[in-house]
DSSP file (Angstrom, degrees, kcal/mol; ACC not computed):
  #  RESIDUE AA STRUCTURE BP1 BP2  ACC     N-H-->O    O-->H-N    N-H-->O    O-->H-N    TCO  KAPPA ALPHA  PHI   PSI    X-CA   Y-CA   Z-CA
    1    1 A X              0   0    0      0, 0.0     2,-0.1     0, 0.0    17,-0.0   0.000 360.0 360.0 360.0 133.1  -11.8    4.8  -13.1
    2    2 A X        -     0   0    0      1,-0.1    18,-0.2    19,-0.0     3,-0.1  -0.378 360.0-137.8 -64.3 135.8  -10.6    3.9   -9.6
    3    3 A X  S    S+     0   0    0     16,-1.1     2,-0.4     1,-0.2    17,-0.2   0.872  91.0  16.5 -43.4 -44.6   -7.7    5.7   -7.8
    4    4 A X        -     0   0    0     15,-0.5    15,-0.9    55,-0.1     2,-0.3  -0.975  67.7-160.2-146.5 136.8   -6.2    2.3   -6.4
    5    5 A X  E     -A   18   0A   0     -2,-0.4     2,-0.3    13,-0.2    13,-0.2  -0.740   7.6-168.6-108.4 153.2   -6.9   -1.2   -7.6
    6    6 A X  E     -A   17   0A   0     11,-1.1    11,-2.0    -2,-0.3     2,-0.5  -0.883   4.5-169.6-139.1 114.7   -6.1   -4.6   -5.2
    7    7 A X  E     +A   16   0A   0     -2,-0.3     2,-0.5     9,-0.3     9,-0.2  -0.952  12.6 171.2-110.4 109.5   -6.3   -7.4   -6.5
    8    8 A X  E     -A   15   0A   0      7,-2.6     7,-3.0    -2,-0.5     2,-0.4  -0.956  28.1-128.1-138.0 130.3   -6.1  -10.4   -3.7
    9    9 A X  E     -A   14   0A   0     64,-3.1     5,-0.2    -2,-0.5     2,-0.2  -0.678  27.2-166.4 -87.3 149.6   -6.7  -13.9   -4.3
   10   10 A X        -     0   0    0      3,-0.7     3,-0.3    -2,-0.4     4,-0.0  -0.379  44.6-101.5-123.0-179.3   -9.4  -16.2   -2.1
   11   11 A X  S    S+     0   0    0      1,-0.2     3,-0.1    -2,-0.2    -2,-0.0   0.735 123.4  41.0 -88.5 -42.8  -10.1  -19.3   -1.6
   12   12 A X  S    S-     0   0    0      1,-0.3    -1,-0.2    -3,-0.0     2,-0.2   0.435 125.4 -56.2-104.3  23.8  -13.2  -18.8   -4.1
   13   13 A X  S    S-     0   0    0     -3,-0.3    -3,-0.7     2,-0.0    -1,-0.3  -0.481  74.6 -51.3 131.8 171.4  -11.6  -16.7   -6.8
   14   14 A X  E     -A    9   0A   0     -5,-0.2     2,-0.6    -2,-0.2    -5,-0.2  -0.556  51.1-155.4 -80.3 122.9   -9.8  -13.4   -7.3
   15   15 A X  E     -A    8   0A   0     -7,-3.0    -7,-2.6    -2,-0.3     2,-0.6  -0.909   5.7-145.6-115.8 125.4  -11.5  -10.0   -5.7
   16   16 A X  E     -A    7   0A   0     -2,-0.6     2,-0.3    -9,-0.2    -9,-0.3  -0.834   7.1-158.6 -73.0 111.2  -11.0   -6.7   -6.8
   17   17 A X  E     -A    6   0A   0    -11,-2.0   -11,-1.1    -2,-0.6     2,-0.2  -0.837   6.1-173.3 -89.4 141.1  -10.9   -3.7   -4.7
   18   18 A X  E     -A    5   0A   0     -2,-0.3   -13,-0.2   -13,-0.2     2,-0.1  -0.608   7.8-173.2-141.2 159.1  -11.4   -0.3   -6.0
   19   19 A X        -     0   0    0    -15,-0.9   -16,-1.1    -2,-0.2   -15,-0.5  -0.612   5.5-169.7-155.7  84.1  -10.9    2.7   -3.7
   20   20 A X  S    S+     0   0    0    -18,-0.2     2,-0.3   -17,-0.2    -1,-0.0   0.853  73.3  16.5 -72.0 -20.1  -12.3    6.2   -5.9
   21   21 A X        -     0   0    0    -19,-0.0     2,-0.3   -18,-0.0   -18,-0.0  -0.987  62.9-173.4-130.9 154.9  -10.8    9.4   -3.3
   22   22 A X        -     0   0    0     -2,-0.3     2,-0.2   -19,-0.1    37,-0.1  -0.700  39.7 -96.9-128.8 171.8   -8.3    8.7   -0.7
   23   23 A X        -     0   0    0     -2,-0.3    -2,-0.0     1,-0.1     0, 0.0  -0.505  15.8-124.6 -99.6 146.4   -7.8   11.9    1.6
   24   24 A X  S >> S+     0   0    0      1,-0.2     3,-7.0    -2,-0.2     4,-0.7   0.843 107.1  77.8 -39.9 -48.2   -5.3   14.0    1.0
   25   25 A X  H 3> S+     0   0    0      1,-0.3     4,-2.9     2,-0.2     5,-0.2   0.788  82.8  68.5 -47.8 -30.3   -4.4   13.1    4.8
   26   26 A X  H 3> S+     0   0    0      2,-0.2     4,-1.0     1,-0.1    -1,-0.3   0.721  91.4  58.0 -86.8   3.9   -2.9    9.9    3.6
   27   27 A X  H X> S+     0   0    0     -3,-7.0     4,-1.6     2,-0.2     3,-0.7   0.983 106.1  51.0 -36.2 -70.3    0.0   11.8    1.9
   28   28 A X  H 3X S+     0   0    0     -4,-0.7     4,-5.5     1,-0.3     5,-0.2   0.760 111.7  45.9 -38.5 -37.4    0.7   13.1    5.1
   29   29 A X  H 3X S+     0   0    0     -4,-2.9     4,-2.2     1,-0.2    -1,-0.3   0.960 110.8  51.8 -81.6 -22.1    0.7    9.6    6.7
   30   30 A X  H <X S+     0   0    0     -4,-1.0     4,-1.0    -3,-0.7    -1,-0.2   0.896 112.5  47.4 -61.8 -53.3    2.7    8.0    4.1
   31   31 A X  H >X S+     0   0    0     -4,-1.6     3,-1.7     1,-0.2     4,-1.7   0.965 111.8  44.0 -31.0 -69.0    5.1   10.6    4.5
   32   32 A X  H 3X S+     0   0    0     -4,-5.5     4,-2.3     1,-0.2    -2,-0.2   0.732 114.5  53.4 -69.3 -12.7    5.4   10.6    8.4
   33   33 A X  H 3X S+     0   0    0     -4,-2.2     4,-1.0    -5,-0.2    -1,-0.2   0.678 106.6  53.0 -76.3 -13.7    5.5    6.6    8.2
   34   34 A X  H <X S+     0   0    0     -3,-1.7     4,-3.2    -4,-1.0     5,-0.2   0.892 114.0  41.2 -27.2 -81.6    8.4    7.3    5.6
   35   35 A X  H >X S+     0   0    0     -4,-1.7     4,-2.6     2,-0.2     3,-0.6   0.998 107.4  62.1 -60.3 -65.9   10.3    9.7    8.6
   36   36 A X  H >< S+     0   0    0     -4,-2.3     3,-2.4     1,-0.3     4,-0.5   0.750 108.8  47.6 -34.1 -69.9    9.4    7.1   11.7
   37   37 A X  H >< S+     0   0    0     -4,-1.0     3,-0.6     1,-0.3    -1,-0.3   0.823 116.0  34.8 -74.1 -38.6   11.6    4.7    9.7
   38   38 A X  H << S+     0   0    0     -4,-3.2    -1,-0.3    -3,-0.6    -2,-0.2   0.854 118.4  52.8 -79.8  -3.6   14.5    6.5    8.9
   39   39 A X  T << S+     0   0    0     -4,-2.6     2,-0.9    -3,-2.4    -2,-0.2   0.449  90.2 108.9 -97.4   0.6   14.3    8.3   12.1
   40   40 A X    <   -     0   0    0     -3,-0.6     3,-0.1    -4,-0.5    -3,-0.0  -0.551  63.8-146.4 -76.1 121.1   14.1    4.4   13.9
   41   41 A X  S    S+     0   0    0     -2,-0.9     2,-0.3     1,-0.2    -1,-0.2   0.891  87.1   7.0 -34.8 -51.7   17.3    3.5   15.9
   42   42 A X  S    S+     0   0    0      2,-0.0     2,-0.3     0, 0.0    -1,-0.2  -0.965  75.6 162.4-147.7 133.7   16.7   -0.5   14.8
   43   43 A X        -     0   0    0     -2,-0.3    -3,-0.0    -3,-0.1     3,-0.0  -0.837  22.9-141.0-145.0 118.2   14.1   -1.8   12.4
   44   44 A X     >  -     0   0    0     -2,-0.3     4,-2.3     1,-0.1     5,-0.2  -0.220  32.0-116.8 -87.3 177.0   13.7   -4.8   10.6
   45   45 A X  H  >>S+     0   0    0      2,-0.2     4,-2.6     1,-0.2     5,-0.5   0.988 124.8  56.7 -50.9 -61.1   12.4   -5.7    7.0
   46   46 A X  H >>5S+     0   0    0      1,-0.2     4,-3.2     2,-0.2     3,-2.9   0.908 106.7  46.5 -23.9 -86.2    9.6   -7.6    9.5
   47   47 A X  H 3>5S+     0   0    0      1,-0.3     4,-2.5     2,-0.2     3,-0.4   0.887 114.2  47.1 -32.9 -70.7    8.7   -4.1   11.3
   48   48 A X  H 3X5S+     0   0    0     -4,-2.3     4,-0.8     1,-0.3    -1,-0.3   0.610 114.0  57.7 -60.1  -9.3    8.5   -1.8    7.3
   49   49 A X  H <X5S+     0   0    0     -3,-2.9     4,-0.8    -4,-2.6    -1,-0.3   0.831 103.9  41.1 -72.4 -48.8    6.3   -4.7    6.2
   50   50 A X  H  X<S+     0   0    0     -4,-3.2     4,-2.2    -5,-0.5    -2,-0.2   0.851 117.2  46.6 -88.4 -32.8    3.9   -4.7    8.3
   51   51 A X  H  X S+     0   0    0     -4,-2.5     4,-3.5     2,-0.2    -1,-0.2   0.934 117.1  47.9 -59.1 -41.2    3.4   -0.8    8.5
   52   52 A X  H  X S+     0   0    0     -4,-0.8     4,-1.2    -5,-0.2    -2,-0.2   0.630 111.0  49.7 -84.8   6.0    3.5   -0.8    5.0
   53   53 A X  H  X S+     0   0    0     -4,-0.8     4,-3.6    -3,-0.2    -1,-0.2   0.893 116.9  40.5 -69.9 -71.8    1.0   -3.7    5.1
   54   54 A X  H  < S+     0   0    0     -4,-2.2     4,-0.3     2,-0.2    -2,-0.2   0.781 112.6  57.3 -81.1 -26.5   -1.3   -1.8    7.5
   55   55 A X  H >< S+     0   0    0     -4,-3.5     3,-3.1     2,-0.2     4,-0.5   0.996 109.9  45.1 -47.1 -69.9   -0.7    1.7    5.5
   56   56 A X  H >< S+     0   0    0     -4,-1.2     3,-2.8     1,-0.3     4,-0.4   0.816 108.3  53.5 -34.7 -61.7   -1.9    0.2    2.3
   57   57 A X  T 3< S+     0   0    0     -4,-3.6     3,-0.4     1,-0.2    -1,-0.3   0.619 101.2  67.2 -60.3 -13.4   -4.9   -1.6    3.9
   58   58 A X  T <  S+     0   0    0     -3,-3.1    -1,-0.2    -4,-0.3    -2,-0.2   0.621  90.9  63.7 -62.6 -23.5   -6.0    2.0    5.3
   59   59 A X  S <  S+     0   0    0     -3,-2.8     2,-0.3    -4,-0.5    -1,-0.2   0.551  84.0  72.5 -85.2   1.2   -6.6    3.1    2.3
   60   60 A X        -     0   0    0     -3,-0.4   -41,-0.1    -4,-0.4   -38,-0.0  -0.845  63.7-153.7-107.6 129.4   -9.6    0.7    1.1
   61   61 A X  S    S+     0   0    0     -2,-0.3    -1,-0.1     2,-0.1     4,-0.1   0.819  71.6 100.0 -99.2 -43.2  -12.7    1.9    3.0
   62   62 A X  S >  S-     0   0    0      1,-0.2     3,-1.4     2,-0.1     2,-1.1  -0.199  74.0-144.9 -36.4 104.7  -14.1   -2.1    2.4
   63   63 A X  T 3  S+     0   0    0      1,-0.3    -1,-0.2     3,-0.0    -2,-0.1   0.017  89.2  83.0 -75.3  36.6  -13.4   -3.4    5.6
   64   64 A X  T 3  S+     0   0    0     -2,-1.1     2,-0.9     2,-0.1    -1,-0.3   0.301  75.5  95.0-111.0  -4.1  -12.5   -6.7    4.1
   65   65 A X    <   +     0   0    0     -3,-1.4     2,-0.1    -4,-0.1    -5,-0.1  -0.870  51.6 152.2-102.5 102.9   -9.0   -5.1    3.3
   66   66 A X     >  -     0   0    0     -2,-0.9     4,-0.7     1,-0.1     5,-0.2  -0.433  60.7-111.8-126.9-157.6   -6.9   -5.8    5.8
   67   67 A X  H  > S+     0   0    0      2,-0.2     4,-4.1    -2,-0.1     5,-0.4   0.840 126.8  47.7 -72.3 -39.4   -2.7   -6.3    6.3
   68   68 A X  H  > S+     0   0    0      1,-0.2     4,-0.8     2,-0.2     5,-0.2   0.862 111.7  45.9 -76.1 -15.4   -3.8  -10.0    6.8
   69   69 A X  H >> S+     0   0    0      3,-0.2     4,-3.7     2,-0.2     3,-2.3   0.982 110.6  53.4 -77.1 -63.4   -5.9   -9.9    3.8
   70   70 A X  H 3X S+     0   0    0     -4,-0.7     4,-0.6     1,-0.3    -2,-0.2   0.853 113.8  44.9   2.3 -68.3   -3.2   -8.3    1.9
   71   71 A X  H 3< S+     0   0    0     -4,-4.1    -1,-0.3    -5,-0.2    -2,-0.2   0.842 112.7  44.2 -51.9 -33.9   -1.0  -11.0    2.9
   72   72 A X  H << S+     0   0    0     -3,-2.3    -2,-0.2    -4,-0.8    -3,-0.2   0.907 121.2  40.1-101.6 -43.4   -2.9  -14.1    2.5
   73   73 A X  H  < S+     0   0    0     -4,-3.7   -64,-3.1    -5,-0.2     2,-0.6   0.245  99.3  79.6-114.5  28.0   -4.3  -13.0   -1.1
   74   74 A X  S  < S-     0   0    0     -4,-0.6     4,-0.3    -5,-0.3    -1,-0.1  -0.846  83.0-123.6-125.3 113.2   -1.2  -11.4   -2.5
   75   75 A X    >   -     0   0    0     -2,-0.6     3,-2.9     1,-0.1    -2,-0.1  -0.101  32.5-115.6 -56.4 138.4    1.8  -14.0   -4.1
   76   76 A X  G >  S+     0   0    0      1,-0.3     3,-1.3     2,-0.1     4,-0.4   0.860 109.2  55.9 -53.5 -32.4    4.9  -13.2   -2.3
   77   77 A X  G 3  S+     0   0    0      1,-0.3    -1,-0.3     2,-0.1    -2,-0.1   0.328 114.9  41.5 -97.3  34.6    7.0  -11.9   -5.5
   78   78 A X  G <  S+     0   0    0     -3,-2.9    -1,-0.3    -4,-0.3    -2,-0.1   0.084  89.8  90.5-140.8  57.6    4.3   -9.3   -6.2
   79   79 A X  S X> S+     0   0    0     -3,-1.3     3,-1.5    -5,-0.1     4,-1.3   0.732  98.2  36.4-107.4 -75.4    3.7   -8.4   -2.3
   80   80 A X  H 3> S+     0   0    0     -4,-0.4     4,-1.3     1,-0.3     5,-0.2   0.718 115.6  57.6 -72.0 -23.3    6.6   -5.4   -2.7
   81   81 A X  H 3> S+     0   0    0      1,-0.2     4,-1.3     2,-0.1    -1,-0.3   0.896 113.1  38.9 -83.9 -17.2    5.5   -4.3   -6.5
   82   82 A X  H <> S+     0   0    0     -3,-1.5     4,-0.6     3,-0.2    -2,-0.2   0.491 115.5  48.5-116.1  23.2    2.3   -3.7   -5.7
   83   83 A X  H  X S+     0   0    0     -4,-1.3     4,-1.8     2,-0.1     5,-0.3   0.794 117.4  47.4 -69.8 -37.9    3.0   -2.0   -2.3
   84   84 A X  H >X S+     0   0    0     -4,-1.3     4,-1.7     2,-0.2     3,-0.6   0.935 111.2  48.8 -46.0 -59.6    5.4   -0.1   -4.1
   85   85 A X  H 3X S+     0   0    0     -4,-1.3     4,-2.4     1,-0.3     3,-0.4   0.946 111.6  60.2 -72.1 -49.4    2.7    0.6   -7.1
   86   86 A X  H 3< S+     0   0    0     -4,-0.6    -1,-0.3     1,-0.3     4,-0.3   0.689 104.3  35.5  -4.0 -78.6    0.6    1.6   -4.5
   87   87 A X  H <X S+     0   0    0     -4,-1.8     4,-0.9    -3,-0.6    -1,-0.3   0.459 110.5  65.4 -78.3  -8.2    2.2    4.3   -2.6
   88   88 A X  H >X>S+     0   0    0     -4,-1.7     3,-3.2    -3,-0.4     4,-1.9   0.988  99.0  45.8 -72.6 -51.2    3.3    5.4   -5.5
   89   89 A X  H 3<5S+     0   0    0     -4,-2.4    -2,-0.2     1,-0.3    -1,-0.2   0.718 116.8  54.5 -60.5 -17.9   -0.5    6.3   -7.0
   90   90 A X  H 345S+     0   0    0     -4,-0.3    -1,-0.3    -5,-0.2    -2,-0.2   0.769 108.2  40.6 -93.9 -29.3   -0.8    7.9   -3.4
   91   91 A X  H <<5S-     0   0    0     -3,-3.2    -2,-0.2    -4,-0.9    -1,-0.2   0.624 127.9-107.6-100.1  -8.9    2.5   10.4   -3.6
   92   92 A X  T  <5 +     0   0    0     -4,-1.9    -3,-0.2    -5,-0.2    -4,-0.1   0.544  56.8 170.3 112.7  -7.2    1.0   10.8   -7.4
   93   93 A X      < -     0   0    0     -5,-1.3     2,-0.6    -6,-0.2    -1,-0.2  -0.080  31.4-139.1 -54.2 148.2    3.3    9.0   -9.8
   94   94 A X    >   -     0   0    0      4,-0.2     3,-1.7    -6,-0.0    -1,-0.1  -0.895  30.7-112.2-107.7 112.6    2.4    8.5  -13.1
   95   95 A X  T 3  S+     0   0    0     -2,-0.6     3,-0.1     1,-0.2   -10,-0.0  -0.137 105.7  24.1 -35.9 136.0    3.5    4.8  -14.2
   96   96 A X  T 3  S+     0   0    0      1,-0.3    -1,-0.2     3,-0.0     2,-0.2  -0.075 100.4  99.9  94.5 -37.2    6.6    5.3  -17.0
   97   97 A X  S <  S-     0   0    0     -3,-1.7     2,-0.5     1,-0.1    -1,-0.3  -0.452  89.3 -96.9-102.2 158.6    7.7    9.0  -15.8
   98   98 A X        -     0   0    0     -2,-0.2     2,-0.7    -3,-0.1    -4,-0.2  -0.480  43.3-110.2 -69.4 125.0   10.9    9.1  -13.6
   99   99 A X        -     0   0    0     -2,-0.5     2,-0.1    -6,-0.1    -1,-0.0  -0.776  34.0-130.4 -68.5 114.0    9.8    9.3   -9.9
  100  100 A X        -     0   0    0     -2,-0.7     2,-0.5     1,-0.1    -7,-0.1  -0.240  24.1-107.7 -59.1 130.8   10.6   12.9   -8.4
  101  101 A X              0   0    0      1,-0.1    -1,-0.1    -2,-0.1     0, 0.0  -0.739 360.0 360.0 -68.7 127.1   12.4   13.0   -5.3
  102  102 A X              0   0    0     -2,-0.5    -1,-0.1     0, 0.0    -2,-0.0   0.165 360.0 360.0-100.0 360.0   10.0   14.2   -2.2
């Protein structure tokens, strides 16, 4: 079973991406992209989208996952549940259990 699923719609059907290890190292980045933002003087919605855009797509080694693929094949009111569902499978959350403060 895959770590992280993607699911992005095309122009010629719906593609699944599967991703089976991610590095530990992408905790880390999740974290310190986490800190940048509360530590940013002014940042818009715009700005935490598109890092979390460019995080996500870092973690699928298919280089056809990209922010802009992300963008283009994901319907806007499921763009932020499955960034969300996302980093979550990355800090470890188990879908159902109460999310742990970090």
């Amino acid at each position: 079973m895959a770590k992280l699923e993607l699911n992005l719609h095309t122009k010629t059907g719906d593609v699944q991406y599967e991703e089976h290890h991610v590095s530990g190292q992408k905790y880390l980045d999740l974290m310190n992209m986490k800190i940048e933002f509360e530590k940013a003087k002014t940042i818009t919605i715009v700005d935490v989208l598109e890092e979390r855009l460019k995080f996500t797509a870092s973690l699928f080694s298919d280089e056809k996952v990209t922010a802009e693929a992300i963008l283009q094949g994901t319907d806007p009111w499921e763009l932020i549940p499955m960034l969300d569902r996302i980093e979550d499978a990355v800090l470890g959350v188990v879908p159902g259990e109460e999310k742990k403060e970090v």
